[in-house]
C-alpha positions as CSV (number, residue, x, y, z in Angstrom):
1,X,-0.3,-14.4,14.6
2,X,1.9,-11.7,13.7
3,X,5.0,-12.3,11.6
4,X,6.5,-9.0,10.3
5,X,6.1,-5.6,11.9
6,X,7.1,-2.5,10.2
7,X,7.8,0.9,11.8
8,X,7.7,4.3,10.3
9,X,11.1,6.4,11.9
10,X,10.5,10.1,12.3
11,X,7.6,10.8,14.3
12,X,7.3,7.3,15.6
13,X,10.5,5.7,17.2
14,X,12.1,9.0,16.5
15,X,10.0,11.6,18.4
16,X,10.6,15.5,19.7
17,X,14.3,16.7,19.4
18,X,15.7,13.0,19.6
19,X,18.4,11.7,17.0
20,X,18.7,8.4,18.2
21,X,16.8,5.3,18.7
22,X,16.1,4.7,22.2
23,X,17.9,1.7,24.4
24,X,13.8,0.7,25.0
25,X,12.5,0.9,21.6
26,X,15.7,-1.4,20.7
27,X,15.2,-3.6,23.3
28,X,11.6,-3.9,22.3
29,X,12.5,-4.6,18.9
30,X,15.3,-7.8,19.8
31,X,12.7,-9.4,22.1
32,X,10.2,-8.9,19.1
33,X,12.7,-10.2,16.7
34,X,13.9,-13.3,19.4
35,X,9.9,-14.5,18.8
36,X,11.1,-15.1,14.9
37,X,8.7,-12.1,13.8
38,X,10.4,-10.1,10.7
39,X,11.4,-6.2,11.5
40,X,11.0,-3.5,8.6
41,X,11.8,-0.3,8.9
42,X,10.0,2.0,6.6
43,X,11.4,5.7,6.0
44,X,11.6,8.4,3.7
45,X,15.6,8.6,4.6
46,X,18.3,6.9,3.1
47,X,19.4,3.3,3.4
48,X,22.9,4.6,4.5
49,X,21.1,7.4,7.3
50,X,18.9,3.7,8.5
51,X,22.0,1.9,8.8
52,X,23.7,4.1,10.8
53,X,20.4,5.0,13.0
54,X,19.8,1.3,14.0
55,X,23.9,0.1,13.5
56,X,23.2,-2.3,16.6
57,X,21.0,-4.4,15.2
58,X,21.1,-3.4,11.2
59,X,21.5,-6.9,10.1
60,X,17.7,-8.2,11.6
61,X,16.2,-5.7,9.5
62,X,14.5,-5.2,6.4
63,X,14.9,-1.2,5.4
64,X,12.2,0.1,3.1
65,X,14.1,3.4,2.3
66,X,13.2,6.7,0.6
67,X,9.7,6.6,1.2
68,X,9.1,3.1,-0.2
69,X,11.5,3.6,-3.9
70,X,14.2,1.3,-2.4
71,X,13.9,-2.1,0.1
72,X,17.6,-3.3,1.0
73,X,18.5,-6.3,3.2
74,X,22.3,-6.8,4.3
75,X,23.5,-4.7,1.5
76,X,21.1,-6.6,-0.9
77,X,18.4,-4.6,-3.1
78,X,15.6,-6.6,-2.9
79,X,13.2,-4.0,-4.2
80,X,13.1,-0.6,-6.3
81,X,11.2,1.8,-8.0
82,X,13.8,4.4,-9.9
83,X,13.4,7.5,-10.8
84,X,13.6,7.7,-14.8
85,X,16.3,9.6,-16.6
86,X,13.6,12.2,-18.3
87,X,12.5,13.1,-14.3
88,X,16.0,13.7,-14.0
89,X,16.4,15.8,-16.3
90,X,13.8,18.0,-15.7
91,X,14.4,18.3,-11.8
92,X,18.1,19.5,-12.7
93,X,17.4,21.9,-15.2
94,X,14.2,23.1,-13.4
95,X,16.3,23.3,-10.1
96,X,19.6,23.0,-10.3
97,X,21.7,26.5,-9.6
98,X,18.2,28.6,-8.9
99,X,18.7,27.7,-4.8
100,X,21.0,26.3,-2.1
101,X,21.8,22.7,-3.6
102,X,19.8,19.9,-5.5
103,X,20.6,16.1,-4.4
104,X,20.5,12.9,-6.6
105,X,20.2,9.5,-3.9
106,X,21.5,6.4,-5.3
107,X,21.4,3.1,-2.9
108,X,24.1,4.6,-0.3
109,X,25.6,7.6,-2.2
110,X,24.5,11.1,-2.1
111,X,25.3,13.2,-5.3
112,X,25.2,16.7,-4.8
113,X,24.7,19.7,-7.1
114,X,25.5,22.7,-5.3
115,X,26.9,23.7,-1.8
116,X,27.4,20.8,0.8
117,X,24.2,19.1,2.3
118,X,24.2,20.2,5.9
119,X,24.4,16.9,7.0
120,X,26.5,15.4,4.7
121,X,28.3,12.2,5.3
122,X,31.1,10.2,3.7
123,X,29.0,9.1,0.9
124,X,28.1,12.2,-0.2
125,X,29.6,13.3,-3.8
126,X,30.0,16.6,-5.4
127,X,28.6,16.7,-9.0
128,X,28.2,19.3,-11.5
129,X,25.5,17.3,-13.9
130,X,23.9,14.6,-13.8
131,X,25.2,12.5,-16.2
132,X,28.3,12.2,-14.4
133,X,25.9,9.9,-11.8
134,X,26.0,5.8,-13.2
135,X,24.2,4.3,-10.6
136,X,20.1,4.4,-10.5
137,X,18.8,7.5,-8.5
138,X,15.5,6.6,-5.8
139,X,15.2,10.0,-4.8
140,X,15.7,13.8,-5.2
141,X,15.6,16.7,-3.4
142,X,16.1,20.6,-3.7
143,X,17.5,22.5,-0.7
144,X,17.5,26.1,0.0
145,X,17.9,28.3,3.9
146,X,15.0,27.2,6.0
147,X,13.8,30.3,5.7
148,X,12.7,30.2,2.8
149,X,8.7,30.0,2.2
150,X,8.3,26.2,0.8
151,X,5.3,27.1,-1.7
152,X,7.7,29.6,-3.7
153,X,9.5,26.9,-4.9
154,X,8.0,25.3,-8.2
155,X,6.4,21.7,-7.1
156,X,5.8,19.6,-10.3
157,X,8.1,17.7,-11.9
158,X,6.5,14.5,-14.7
159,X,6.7,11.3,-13.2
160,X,7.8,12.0,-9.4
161,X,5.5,13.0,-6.0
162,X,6.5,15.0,-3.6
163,X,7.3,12.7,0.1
164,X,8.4,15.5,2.2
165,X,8.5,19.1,2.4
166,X,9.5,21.8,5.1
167,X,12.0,24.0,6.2
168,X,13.2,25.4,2.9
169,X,13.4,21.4,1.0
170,X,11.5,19.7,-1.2
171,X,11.9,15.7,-1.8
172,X,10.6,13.5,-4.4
173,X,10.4,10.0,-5.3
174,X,8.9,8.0,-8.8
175,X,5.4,8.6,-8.7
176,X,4.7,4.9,-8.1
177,X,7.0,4.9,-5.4
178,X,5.3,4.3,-1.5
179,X,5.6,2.3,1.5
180,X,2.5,0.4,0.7
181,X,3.7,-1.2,-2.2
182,X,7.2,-1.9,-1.4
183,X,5.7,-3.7,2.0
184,X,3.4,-6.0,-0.6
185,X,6.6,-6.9,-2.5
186,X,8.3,-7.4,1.1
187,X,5.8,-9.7,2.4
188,X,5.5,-11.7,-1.1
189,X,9.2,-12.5,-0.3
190,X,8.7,-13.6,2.8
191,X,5.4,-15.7,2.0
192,X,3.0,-13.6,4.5
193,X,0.1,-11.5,4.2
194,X,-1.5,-8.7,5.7
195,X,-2.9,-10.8,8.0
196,X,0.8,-11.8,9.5
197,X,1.5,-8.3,9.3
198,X,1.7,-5.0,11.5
199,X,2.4,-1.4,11.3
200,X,3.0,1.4,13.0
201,X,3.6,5.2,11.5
202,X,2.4,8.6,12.3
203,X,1.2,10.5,8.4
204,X,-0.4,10.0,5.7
205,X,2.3,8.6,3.7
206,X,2.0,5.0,6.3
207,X,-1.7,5.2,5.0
208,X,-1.2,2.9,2.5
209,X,1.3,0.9,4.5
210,X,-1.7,0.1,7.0
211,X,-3.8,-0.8,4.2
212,X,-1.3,-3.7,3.9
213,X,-1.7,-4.4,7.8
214,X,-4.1,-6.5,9.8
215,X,-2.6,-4.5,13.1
216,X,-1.8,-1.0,12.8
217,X,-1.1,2.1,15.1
218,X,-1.0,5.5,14.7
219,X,1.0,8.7,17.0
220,X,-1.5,10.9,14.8
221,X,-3.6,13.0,16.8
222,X,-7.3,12.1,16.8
223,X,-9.1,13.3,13.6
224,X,-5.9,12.8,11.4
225,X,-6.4,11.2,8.1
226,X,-3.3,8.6,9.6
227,X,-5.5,7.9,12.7
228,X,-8.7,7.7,11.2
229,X,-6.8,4.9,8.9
230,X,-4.9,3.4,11.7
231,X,-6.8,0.5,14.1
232,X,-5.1,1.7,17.2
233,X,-3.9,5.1,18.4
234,X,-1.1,5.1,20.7
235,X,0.4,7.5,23.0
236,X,4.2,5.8,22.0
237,X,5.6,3.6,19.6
238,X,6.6,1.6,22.6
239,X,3.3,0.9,23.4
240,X,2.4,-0.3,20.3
241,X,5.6,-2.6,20.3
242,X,4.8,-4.0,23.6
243,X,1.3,-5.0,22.3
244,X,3.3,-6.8,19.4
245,X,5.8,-8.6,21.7
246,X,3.0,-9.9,24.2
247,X,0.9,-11.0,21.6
């Protein structure tokens, strides 16, 4: 029987050009969480970006944020995996003022080294070092024009991985930072298992997020190392969250 599902967000229940979560995958996701089966979200974005994404129903769900360095419920941190001072350190001196901006995430504040994020928000604040941030830092990111070729940019930093890059930006998290763990610290909370458990995501960074799922899905196309890891491979995420509600 299935107790908890957790869905990746870009790629999955965000698809194409859309910016919102649709009326269907949100109804799918009340009737699922009416049958007293737990709802995780699981993203590489911020917990303030997740709460705003899915305000309607925010406080049924567990967010595993920044690509699995931060699990918050109600305002609650219930999990983290910070980025240490010394990776700090070397990100801002190895990045900061050589391109567009270099950003610093705490739990719901975005400190900012640089020229304005293009999406910035209210909880965005302008910095000139680091030390001026008091709060722990989850994940960071550098930012230049989108044209800019990605693989100029120097990638290593000690102690972080990268969890996204394109389009002129480069994100990292704490090295022991992923969805799969922060789900296995999620589920020890709730008393479940892998085998209450399942997932749906669409790369290789939910790979290790199925590995902690009885049931999981992938919107990988055939042959990817996400669908090769996934049990099923679905054409939507409402498919796959159909299959959980009728279960």
């Amino acid at each position: 029987m299935i107790k908890l599902l957790v869905c990746d967000v870009d790629g999955t229940l965000l698809t194409g050009e859309a910016s919102r979560i649709s009326d269907d995958v949100i109804k799918l996701l009340c009737g699922i969480y009416d049958k007293n089966i737990k709802l995780a979200i699981a993203s590489g974005r911020s917990y303030t970006d997740l709460c705003e994404l899915f305000a309607e129903i925010s406080d049924k769900l567990y967010f595993i944020c920044h690509d699995g360095a931060l699990c918050m419920n109600q305002g609650k941190v219930l999990y983290r995996k910070s980025v240490t001072g010394e990776s700090i350190a070397q990100f801002a001196s190895q990045y900061s003022g050589r391109y567009k901006c270099t950003a610093f995430y705490g739990t719901d504040k975005c400190y900012v080294i640089g020229s304005q994020l293009p999406a910035a928000g209210k909880n965005t604040v302008i910095i000139k070092k680091p030390y001026e941030i008091k709060e722990q830092i989850y994940k960071l990111a550098v930012y230049d024009d989108e044209s800019t070729d990605i693989n100029t940019i120097p990638a290593s930093v000690h102690g972080l991985r990268i969890c996204s890059h394109a389009g002129g930006c480069l994100e990292y998290v704490s090295s022991f930072a992923n969805k799969g763990a922060a789900l296995c610290d999620l589920q020890n909370r709730l008393f479940l298992t892998k085998f209450d458990t399942a997932a749906i995501g669409n790369d290789v960074n939910d790979i290790k997020m199925f590995r902690n799922a009885k049931y999981s899905a992938s919107l990988s196309p055939y042959g990817s190392e996400a669908a090769q890891a996934a049990e099923y491979k679905v054409a939507s995420a409402e498919e796959f969250l159909a299959m959980v509600l009728h279960s």
